[in-house]
C-alpha positions as CSV (number, residue, x, y, z in Angstrom):
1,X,7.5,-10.7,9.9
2,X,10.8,-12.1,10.1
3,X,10.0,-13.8,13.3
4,X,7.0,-15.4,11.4
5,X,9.6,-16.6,8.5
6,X,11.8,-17.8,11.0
7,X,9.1,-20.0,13.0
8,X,7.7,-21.3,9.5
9,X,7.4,-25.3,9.4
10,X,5.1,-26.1,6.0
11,X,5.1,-22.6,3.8
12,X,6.0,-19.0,3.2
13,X,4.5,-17.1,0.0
14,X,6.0,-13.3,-0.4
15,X,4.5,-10.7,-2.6
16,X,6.7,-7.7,-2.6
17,X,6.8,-4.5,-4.9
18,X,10.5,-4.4,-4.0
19,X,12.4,-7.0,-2.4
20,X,16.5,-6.8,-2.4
21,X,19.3,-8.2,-0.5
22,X,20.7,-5.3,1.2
23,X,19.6,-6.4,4.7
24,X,21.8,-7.1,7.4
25,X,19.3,-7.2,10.7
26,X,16.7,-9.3,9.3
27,X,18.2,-11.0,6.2
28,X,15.0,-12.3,4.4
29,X,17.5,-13.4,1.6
30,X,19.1,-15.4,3.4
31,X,16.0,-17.1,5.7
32,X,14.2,-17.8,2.4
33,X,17.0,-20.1,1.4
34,X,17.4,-21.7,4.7
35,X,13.9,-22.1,4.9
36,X,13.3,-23.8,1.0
37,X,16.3,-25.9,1.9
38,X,14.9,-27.5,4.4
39,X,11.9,-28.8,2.9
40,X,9.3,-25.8,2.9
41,X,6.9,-24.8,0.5
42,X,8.7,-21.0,-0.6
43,X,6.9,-19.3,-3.5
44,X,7.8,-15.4,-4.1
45,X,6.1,-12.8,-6.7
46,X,7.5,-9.6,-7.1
47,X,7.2,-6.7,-9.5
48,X,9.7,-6.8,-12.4
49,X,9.8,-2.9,-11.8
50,X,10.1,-2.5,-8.2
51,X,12.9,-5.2,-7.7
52,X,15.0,-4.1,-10.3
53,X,18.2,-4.4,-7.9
54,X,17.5,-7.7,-7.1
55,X,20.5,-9.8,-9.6
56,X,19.8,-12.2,-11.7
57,X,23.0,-13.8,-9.9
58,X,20.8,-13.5,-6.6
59,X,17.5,-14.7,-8.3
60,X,19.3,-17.9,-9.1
61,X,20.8,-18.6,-5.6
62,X,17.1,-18.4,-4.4
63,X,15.7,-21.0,-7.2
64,X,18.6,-22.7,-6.5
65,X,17.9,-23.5,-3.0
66,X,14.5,-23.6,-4.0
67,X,12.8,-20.4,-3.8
68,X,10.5,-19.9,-6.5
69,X,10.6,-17.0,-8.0
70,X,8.2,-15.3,-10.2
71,X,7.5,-11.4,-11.0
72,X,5.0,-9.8,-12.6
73,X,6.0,-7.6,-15.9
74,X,3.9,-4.9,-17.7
75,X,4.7,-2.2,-19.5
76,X,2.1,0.4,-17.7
77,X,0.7,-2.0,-14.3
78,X,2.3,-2.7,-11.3
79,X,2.4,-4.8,-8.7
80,X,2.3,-2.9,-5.4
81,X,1.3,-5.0,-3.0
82,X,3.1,-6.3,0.4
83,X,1.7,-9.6,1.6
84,X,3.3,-12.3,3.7
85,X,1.8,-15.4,4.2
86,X,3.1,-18.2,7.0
87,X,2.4,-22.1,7.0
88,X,-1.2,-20.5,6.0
89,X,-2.3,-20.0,9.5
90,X,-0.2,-16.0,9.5
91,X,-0.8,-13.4,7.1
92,X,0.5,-9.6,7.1
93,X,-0.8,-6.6,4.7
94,X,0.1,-2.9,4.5
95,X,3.4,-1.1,3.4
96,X,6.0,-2.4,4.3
97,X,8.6,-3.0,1.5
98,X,11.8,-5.4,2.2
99,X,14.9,-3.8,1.4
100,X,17.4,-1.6,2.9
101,X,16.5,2.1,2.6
102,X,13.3,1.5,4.1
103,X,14.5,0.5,7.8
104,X,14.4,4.0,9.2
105,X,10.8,5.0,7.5
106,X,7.5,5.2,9.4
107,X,5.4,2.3,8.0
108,X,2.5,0.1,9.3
109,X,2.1,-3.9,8.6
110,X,-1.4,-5.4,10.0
111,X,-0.6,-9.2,11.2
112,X,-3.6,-11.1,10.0
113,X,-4.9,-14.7,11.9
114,X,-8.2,-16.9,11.8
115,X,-10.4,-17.7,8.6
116,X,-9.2,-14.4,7.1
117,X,-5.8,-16.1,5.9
118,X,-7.1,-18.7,3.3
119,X,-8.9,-15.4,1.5
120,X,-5.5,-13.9,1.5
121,X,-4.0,-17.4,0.0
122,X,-6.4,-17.3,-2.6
123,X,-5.4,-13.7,-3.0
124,X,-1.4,-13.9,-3.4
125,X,-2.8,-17.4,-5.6
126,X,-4.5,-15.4,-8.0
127,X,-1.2,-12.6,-8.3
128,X,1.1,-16.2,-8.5
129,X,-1.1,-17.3,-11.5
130,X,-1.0,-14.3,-13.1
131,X,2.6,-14.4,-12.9
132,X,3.3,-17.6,-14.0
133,X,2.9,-20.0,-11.4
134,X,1.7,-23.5,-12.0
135,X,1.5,-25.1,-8.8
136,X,-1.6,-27.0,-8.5
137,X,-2.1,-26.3,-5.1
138,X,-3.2,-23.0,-6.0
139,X,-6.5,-23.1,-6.9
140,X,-9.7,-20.8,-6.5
141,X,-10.6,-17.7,-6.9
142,X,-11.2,-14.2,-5.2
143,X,-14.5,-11.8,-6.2
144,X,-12.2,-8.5,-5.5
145,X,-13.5,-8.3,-2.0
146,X,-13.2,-11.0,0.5
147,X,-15.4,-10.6,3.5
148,X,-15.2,-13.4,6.4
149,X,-17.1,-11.2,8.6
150,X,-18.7,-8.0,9.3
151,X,-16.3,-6.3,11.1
152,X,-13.0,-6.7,9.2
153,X,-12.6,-7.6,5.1
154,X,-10.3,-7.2,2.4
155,X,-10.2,-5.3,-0.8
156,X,-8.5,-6.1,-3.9
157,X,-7.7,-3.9,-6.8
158,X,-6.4,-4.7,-10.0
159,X,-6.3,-2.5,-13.3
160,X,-5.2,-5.6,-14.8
161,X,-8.2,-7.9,-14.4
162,X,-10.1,-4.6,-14.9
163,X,-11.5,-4.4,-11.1
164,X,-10.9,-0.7,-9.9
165,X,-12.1,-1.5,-6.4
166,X,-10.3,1.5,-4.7
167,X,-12.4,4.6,-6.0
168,X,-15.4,3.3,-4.7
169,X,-14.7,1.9,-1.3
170,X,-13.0,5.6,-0.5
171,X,-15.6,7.2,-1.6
172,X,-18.1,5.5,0.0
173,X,-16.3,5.9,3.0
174,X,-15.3,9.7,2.6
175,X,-19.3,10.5,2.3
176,X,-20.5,8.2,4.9
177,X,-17.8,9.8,7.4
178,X,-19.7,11.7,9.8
179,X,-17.5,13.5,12.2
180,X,-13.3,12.7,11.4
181,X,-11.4,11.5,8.2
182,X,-7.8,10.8,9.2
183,X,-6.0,9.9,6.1
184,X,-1.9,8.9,6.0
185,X,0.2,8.9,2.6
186,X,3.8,9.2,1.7
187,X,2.7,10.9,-1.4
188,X,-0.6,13.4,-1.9
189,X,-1.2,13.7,-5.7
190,X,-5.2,13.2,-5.9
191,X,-7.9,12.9,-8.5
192,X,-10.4,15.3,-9.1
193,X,-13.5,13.0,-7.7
194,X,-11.1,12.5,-4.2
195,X,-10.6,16.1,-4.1
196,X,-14.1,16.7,-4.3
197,X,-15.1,14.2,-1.9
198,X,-12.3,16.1,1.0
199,X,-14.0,19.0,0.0
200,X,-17.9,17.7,0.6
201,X,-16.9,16.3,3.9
202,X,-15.3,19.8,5.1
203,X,-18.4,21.6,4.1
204,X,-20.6,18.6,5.7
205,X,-18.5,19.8,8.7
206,X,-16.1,16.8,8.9
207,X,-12.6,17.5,10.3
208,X,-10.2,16.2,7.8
209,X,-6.8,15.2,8.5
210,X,-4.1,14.1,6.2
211,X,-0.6,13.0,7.4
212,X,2.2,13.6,4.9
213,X,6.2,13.8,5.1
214,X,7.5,17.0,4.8
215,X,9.4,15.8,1.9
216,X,9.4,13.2,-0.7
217,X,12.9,13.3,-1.1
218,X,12.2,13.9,-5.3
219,X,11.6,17.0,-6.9
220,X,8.6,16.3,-8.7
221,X,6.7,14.4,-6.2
222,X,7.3,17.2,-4.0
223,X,6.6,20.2,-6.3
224,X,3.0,17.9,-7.3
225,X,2.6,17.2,-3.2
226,X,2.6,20.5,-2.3
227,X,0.8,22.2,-5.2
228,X,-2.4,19.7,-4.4
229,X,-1.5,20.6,-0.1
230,X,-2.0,23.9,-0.7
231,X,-5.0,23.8,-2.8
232,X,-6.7,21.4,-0.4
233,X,-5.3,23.3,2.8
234,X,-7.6,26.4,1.2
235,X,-10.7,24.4,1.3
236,X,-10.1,23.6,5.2
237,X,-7.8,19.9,5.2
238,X,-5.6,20.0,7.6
239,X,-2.6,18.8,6.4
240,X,0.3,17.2,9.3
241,X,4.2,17.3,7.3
242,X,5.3,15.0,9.0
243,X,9.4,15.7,9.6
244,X,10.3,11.6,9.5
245,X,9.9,9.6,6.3
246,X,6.3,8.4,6.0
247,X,5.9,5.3,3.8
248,X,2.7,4.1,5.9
249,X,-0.7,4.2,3.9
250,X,-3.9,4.2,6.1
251,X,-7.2,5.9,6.7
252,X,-9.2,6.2,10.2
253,X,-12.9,6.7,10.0
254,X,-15.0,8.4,12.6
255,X,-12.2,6.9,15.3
256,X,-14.4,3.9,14.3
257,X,-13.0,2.0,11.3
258,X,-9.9,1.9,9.4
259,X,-7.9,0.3,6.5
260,X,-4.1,-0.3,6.3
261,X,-3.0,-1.4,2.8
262,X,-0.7,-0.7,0.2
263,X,-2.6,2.1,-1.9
264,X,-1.1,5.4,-1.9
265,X,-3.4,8.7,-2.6
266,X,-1.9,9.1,-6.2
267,X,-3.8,8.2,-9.7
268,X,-0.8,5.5,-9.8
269,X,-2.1,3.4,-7.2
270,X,-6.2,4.2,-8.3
271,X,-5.3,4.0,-12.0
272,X,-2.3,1.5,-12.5
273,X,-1.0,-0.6,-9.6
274,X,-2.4,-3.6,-8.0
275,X,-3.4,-3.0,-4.6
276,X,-4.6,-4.8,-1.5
277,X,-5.7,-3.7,2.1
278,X,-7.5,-4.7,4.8
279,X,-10.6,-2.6,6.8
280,X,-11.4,-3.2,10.2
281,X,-13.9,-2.3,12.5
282,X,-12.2,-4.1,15.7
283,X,-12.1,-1.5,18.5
284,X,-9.1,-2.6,20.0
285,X,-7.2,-2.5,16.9
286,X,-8.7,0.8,15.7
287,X,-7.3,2.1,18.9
288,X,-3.8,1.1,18.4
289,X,-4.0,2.5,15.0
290,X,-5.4,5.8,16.2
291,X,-2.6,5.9,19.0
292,X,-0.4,5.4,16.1
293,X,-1.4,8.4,14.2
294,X,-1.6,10.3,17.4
295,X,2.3,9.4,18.1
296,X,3.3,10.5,15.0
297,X,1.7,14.1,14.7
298,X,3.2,14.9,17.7
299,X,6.2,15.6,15.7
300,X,4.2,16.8,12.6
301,X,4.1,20.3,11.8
302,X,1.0,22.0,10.6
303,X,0.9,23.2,7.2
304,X,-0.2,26.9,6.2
305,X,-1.5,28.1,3.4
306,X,-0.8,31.6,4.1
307,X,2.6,31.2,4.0
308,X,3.0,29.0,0.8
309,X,3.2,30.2,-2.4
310,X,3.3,28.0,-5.4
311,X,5.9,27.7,-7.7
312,X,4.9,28.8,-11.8
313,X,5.8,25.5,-12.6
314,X,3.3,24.0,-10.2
315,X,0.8,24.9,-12.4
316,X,1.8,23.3,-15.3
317,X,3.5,20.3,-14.1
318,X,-0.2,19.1,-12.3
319,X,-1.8,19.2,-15.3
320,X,0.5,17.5,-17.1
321,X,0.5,14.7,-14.8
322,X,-3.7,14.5,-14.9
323,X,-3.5,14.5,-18.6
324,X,-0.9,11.3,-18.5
325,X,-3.1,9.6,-15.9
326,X,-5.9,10.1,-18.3
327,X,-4.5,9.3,-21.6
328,X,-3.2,5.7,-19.7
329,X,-6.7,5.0,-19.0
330,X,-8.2,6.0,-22.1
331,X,-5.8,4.2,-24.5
332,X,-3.8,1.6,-21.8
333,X,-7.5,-0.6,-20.5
């Protein structure tokens, strides 16, 4: 990606969830300014939220040399999607955040060329609207999913504009999975109607994986990880804890097709965050994926049920947070 900035000669849009300028290796902070300085066409949108360390000292040096800068505000939504688009001809999607702490985290960005890249401008166009933007440049519009051709498409989802895309592309592809479901999430807190579609695929006789870090590094998304684990580890998931930070979000279908994106398996990501990912049914690239995956359980451990006991709390703190998610979406849309 930062090779891709680097190279850039017309334009660079960035839509980040968090974006900050604690990098020292690849100092996107910096580029951006070089790059706007020199003529470029630099537009940014990130979440209000997620960039919170960002300065408004810093925000100014970037419109200063520039960089235009927008983020997207809302009380309940955000903005969780990581796009980069180069000189419109260079796209990436998936998980990656840009800011320090991230560096040393497992994470997976697909790099995007061909026809696909003007449905992904039209994508980051329609977040850069939303957000503010008035460039006249940016003009179109996107159906919530973009397909160029059979094999590989994107997928949108927005709780703003009301399109929760998400739930039904997993679970159409959870019940049309006929042999393997590999799933990979830093955090594991899932609805009821994804818990019982793991649970119909085990009983159709479906081997279902789900790659997960050990820890979350936070109390509660722990406690609510592992409560949901072990409840789903009883009904035959295999669950991988993976002892590295995972930040990576992707699913592997059959060893046939696969989608890398932004969504995480949590009710934030199906019920409140704007999304994006792209599914692919390229062999080559499901492959790489799947050698990926195959990499990284290596130095997985297995979870067992048998030897996990739930905490009292567990069983009130899981509730509480399906009530929340419920309430959101009852009173919130």
């Amino acid at each position: 990606m930062f090779r891709a900035v680097s190279e850039a000669r017309k334009s660079i849009y960035l839509e980040m969830y968090i974006f900050d300028n604690e990098m020292e290796e690849y100092d996107f902070f910096t580029l951006l300014q070089k790059k706007a300085r020199q003529g470029l066409r630099v537009k940014m949108v990130i979440d209000y939220f997620g960039s919170l360390s960002l300065s408004n000292k810093e925000i100014a040096e970037l419109k200063a040399s520039g960089v235009e800068v927008l983020s997207l505000s809302h009380l309940f939504y955000r903005m969780h999607r990581k796009i980069l688009i180069v000189d419109e001809q260079v796209a990436f999607i998936g998980g990656v955040n840009i800011y320090r702490a991230s560096r040393f985290w497992n994470d997976l960005m697909v790099e995007i060329t061909g026809s696909l890249v003007k449905k992904i401008v039209l994508s980051f166009a329609k977040s850069y609207r939303g957000a503010g933007g008035r460039d006249p440049l940016f003009i179109g519009d996107n159906d919530g999913i973009v397909r160029t051709i059979a094999s590989t498409w994107i997928v949108e989802h927005s709780p703003v504009g009301k399109k929760f895309q998400l739930k039904r592309i997993y679970k159409k592809y959870l019940h049309e999975a006929i042999s393997e479901i590999i799933l990979v999430t830093p955090y594991f807190i899932p609805k009821r109607w994804l818990r019982a579609a793991l649970h119909q695929a085990v009983l159709r006789g479906v081997r279902v994986e789900i790659l997960i870090p050990s820890t979350a590094e936070h109390f509660f998304l722990d406690r609510l990880n592992y409560f949901y684990i072990y409840k789903l580890s009883k009904l035959g998931v295999v669950f991988y804890m993976l002892k590295k930070t995972n930040h990576a979000k992707a699913m592997i279908i059959d060893g046939k097709e696969a989608m890398v994106g932004s969504p995480n398996l949590d009710f934030l990501s199906f019920d409140f965050n704007s999304e994006i990912g792209i599914f692919f049914k390229e062999k080559e690239a499901v492959a790489k994926l799947s050698r990926i995956v195959r990499v990284w359980k290596k130095d997985a451990v297995l979870f067992d049920h048998k030897t996990y006991k739930p905490k009292w709390f567990d069983y009130i703190l899981s509730p509480i947070i399906n009530m929340l998610s419920l309430f959101y979406r009852l009173f919130v849309d």
